[in-house]
Every structure is written in C-alpha cells, then in structure tokens.
C-alpha positions in Angstrom: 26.2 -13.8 24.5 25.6 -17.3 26.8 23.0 -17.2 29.3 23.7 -19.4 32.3 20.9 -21.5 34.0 20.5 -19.3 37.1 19.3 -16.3 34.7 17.1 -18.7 32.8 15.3 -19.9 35.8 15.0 -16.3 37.1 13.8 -15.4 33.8 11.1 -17.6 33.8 9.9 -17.1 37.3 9.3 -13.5 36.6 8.0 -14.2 33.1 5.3 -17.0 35.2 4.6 -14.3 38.1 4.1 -11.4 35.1 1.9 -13.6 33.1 -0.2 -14.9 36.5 -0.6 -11.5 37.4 -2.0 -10.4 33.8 -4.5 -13.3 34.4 -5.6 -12.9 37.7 -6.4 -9.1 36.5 -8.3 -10.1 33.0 -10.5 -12.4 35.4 -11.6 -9.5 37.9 -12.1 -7.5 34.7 -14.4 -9.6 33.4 -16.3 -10.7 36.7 -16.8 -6.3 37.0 -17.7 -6.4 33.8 -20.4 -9.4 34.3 -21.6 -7.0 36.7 -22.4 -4.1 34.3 -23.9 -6.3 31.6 -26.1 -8.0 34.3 -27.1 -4.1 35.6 -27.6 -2.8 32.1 -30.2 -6.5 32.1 -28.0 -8.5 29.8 -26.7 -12.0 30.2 -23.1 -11.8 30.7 -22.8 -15.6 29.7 -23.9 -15.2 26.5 -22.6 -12.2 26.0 -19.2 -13.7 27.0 -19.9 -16.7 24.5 -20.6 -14.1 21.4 -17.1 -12.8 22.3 -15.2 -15.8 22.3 -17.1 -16.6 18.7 -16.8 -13.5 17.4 -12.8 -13.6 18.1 -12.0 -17.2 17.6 -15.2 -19.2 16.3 -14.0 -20.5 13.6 -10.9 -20.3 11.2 -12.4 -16.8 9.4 -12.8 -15.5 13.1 -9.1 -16.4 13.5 -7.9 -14.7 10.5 -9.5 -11.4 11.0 -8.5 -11.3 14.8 -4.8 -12.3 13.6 -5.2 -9.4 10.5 -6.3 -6.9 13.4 -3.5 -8.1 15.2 -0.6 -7.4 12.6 -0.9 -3.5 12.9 -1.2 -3.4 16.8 2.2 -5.4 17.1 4.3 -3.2 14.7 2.4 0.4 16.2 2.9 -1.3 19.9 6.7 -1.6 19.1 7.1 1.1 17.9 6.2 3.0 21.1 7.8 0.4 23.4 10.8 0.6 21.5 10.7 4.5 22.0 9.8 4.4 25.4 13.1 2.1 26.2 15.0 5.7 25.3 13.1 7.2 27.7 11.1 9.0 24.9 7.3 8.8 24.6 6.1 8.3 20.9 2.6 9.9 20.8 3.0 10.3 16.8 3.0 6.4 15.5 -0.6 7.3 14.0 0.6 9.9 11.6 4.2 8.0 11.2 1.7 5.0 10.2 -0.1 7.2 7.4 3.9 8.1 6.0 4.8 4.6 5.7 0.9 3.8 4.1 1.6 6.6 1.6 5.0 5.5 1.0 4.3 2.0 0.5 1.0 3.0 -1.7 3.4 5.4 -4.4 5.5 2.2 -5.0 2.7 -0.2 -5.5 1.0 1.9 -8.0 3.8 4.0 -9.8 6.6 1.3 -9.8 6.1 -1.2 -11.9 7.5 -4.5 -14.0 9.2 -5.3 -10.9 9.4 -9.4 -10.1 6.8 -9.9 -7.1 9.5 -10.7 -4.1 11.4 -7.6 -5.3 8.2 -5.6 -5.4 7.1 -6.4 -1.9 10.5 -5.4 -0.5 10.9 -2.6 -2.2 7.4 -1.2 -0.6 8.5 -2.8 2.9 11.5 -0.3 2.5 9.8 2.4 1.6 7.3 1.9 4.2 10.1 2.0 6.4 11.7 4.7 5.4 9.2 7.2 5.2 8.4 5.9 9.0 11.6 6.3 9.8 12.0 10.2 8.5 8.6 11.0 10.0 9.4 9.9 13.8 13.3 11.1 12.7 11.9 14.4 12.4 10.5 14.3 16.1 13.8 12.8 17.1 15.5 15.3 15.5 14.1 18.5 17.3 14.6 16.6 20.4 17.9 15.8 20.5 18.8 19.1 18.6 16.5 21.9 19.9 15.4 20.1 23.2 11.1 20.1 21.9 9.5 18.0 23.4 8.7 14.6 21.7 5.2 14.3 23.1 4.5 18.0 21.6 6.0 17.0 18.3 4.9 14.0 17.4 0.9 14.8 18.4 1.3 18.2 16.1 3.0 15.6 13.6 0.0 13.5 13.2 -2.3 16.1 11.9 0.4 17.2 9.3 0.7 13.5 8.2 -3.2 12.5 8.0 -4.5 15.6 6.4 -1.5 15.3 4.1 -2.3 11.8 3.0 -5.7 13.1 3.0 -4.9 16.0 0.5 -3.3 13.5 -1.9 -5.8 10.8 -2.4 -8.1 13.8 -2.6 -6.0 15.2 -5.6 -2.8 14.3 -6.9 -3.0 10.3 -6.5 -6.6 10.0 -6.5 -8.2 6.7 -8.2 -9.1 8.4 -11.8 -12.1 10.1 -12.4 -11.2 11.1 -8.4 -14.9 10.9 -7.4 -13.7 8.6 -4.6 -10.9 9.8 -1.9 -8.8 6.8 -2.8 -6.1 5.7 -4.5 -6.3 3.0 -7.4 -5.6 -0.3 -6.4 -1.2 -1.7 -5.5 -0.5 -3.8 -8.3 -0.8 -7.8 -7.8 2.9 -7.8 -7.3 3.3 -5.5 -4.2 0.5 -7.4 -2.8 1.5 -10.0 0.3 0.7 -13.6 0.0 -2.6 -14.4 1.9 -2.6 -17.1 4.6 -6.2 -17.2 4.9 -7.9 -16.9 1.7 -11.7 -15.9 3.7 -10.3 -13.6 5.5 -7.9 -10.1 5.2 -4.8 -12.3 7.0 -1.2 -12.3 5.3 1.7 -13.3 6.0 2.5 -9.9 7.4 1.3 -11.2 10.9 4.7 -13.6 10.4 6.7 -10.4 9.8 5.4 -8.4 12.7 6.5 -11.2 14.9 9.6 -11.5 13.5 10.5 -7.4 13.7 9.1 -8.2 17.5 11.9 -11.1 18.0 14.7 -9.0 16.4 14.0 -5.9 18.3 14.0 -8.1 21.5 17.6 -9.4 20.4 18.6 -5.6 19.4 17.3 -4.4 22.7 18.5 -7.1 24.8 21.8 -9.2 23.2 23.6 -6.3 21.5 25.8 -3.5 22.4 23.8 -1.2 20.5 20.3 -2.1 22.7 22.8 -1.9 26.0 23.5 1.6 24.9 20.0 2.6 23.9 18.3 1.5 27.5 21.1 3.0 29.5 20.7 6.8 27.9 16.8 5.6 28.8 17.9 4.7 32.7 19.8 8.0 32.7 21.0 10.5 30.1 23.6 12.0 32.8 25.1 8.1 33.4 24.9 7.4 29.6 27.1 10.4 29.0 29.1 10.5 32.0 30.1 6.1 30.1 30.8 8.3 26.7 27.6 7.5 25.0 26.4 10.0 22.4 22.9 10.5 23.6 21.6 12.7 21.2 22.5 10.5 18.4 20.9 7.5 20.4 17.5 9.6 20.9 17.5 10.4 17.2 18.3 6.9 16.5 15.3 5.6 18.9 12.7 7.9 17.4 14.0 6.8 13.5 13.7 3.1 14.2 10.5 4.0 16.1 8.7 5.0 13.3 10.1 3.0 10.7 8.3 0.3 12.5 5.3 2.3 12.7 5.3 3.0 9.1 5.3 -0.8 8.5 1.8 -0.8 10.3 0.7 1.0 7.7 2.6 -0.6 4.9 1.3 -4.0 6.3 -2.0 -2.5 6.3 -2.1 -1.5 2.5 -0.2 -4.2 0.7 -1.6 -7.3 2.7 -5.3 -6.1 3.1 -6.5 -2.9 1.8 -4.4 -2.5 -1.5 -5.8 1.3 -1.7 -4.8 4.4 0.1 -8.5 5.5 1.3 -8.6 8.7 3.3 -8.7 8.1 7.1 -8.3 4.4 6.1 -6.7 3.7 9.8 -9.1 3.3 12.8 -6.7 4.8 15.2 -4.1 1.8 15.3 -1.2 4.0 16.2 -2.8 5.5 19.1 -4.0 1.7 19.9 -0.6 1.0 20.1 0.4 3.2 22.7 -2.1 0.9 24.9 -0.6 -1.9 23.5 3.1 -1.4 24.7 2.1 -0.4 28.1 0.2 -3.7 28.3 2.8 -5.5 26.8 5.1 -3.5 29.4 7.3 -2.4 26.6 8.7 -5.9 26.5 9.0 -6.8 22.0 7.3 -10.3 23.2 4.9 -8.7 25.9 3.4 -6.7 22.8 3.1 -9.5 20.8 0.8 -11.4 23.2 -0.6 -7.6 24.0 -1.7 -6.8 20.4 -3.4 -9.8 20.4 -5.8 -9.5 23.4 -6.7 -6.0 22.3 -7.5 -7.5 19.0 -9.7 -10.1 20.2 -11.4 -7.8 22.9 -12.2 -5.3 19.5 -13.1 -8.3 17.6 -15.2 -10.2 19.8 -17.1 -7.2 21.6 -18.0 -6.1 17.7 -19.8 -9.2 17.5 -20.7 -9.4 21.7 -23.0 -6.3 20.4 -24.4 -7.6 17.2 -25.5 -10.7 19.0 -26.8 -9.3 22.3 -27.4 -5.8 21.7 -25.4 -4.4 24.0 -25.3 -0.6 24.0 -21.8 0.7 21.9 -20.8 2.5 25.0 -21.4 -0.5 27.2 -19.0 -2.6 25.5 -16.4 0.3 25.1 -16.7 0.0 29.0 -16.1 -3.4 29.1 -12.9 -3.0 26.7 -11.4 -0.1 28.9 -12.2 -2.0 31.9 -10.2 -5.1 30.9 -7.5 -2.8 29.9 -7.2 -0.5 32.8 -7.1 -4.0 35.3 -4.0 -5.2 33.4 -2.5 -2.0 33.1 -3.0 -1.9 36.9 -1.5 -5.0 37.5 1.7 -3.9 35.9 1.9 -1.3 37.9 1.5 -3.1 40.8 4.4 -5.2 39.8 6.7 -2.0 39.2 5.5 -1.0 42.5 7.0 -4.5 44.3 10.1 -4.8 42.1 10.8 -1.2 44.0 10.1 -2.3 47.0 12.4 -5.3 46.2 15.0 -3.1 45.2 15.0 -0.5 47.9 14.5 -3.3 50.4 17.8 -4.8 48.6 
C-alpha cells in the first residue's frame, strides 16, 4: 500500500503536534510536582536528579528500566489493540498470569528440546493460553452480548487465584514449602542483553509485536475491518463485515499479547512461577495505551515513561526520603497531565471536524 508525500507530511505534523503536546504536559507535571516536594520540605532538584539516576544512571539503571519496560508494551497493546474494536480489555492482568502459567508448564515439563525451539515453543504457548483467556471474554460478548468490562475483571480473579492454587500444590517447587515453581530449564530461558541486570532480548520482541500490530491495524484489510466494526458496528455490518467474529477475533489477539507479558516475564527474568509474581502490569497497561493513545508506537514510547517514572521515583525515595504516598502523587500527577493532554487533542480534532 504506497503512501504519497502529502500523507507523510500530514503524518508527521500531527505526530510533532502530539509529541509537543505530551511535552509541554510532562513539564507542567513536573513544575506541580516541584511544588509538592517543596511543600512536603524537600528539594525538588535533587529529588528530580535521584530520578533521572535511578532510571538512566548508568548501564544497569538502563537495563532494569528497559526489563520494566518489556511487560508494559505487550500488556499496553494488548488493551490498545482491544480498544481499536471498540472493546475495553480490563482482564490483561489475569490473561497475563494464563500466558505465565502456560509458558512456565513448558519450561519445566518439556524437555530435550534444542534452545531456539524451546523458547518458541513457550512463546506459543504463552500465546495461546492468552489468547483462550481474553477469547473467552470475546466469546460471551459477541455470543451472549456480556459485557467485556464485567468479564474480563471477574476473569482475573479466576486466573490469579488459579495460578495461585497450582504453585501452591500441583506444580509447586518440591518439598512445596515455597509457593513457587522450580526453575524453566536453561533452554526456555531468553538470551540476556545485559548481563547486570533482568534485560533480554524480549524488550526487542515487544517492539517488534508493537511494529507488526501497527502494520496489521493500519496496512492490511484485516486492521481496516477491525477499526471500522470499532467506528461503528451498524456501518461495519451494514459493509458486510462479520462483527461478532471481529470482536472475538480482537479480544483473542488481545490477550495472546497479554499472555506474552507474562511469558516475557518468566522466561527472560524470573524463570519461576511465584504466586502473585506480577506487580499489577496488566492493569499498568491499561494506563499505558491511553497514554500511548492506543497508537502500537505511542505505547512503545508510553511503556517506557511509566517505567522510568516507577523506576526512578523507587530510587527518588531511597535517596531523599520522600514519603511513598508523595511520590505515588507525583507518578499520578505526571500521568493524569498527559492523559489530559490527549484529550485535549481529541477535543480540537472534533472541533476540526465538525468545523470541516
């Protein structure tokens, strides 16, 4: 599909204004942040500095913001990829723990397996049990009409506790003193890119699921179909679309890529199943979409921020003291100025339009 110069340079101007808007919030974020640091009787320069050191200080810094990354950009597309079918995917945390469990089973219980094809083989699985988790939600939507937001909240508790009963019991690390699994065998395990730190080359597969969902969404007939049952389900059906099968579709893929947070998460860093091992990146992700305005690239960039901001204002509070609630302001603050810039943007593209 060619794209001509006029769309490239439109393109790019609303990619600069998007990006310039994002900015311009994340400074008055900070500067109201400043604020409440200097109120609370903090220095909000050196707090600042302990951010940027704990996020990007030096190579280790790097790698653990990067690992912390990985995660966010497969749970963020997951929900931006749902949301582009007009369906709200609440359940990416539990649809997470599936593809964790999943991947975990084949590490352990499958073995003499060459390393390239054991890693794929736990990718796929990962996938896959995603996939049938968020299917499932799809499934009663499209079928019985529940609603997805309903479903895939009640669908989280089923998957944790599950995952919790079965590193509790049946795949528990023997003697099963510890709720955990043994360790994925050295073949299942992704190559590390930093060796001081948890970062593997999954954060090279997350961006390359974020590049191909872009092209899926936006350079194939399939993605064409997808976003206009999300426009409007009468339209899409009044064109011939199926849009049941699309919704079903939308909420399969969506937690197939979820479950690869999880996957990621187990074979490339943790290489044991612990009980409540996530610290909420699927719900994270939901953040993460809306911040990366449900753009595949937006998220990429999107994941990364919140990562840094949860990396950096870990060590902004080891080094200054800062009160735990005071920097879970400053985090929300940050995020609720960028999430109000986007919507300040929707609200002028409207105006554009209606004005149009």
């Amino acid at each position: 599909m060619s794209v001509g110069p006029d769309a490239i340079r439109t393109r790019a101007i609303k990619v600069a204004k998007s990006t310039s808007l994002s900015l311009t919030a994340i400074g008055l974020a900070l500067l109201v942040s400043a604020v409440l640091i200097l109120l609370a009787g903090f220095n909000p320069l050196i707090a600042y500095a302990a951010l940027l050191k704990g996020a990007f200080g030096d190579s280790f810094a790097i790698g653990n913001t990067l690992a912390r990354t990985t995660p966010l950009i497969f749970t963020g597309l997951a929900v931006a990829f749902a949301f582009r079918c007009n369906l709200l995917n609440i359940g990416a945390e539990g649809q997470l723990y599936a593809g964790a469990l999943a991947s975990v089973v084949v590490g352990i219980f499958v073995t003499g397996l060459p390393t390239p094809l054991h890693i794929m083989l736990a990718i796929a699985a990962g996938f896959a049990a995603g996939a049938m988790w968020g299917g499932l939600a799809g499934l009663m939507k499209s079928q019985r009409g529940i609603n997805e937001i309903v479903s895939t909240i009640m669908l989280n508790f089923v998957a944790i506790f599950f995952v919790s009963y079965m590193v509790q019991g049946p795949i528990a690390e023997p003697p099963g003193f510890f709720h955990q699994t043994a360790q994925v065998a050295t073949t299942a395990r992704l190559p590390i890119i930093a060796p001081k730190s948890d970062l593997s080359i999954g954060i090279l597969i997350a961006v390359g699921c974020a590049i191909f969902i872009a092209y899926l969404l936006w350079r194939t007939p399939f993605g064409l179909r997808l976003r206009t049952v999300g426009r409007s389900e009468g339209a899409a059906r009044f064109a011939g679309i199926p849009v049941n099968r699309f919704m079903f579709g939308a909420m399969s893929i969506s937690g197939g890529l979820a479950g690869l947070a999880g996957t990621v998460e187990i074979i490339g860093s943790q290489y044991r199943l612990l009980d409540f091992f996530s610290p909420g990146y699927g719900f994270d992700g939901i953040a993460v979409a809306f911040l990366g305005r449900s753009d595949p690239i937006g998220v990429i960039f999107a994941a990364f921020l919140f990562a840094a901001l949860r990396i950096g204002a870990n060590q902004m509070q080891r080094t200054t003291g800062l009160p735990t609630s005071l920097v879970l302001v400053i985090q929300g603050t940050v995020i609720l100025f960028i999430l109000g810039a986007g919507i300040l943007q929707w609200y002028r593209q409207r105006q554009q339009e209606k004005g149009a």
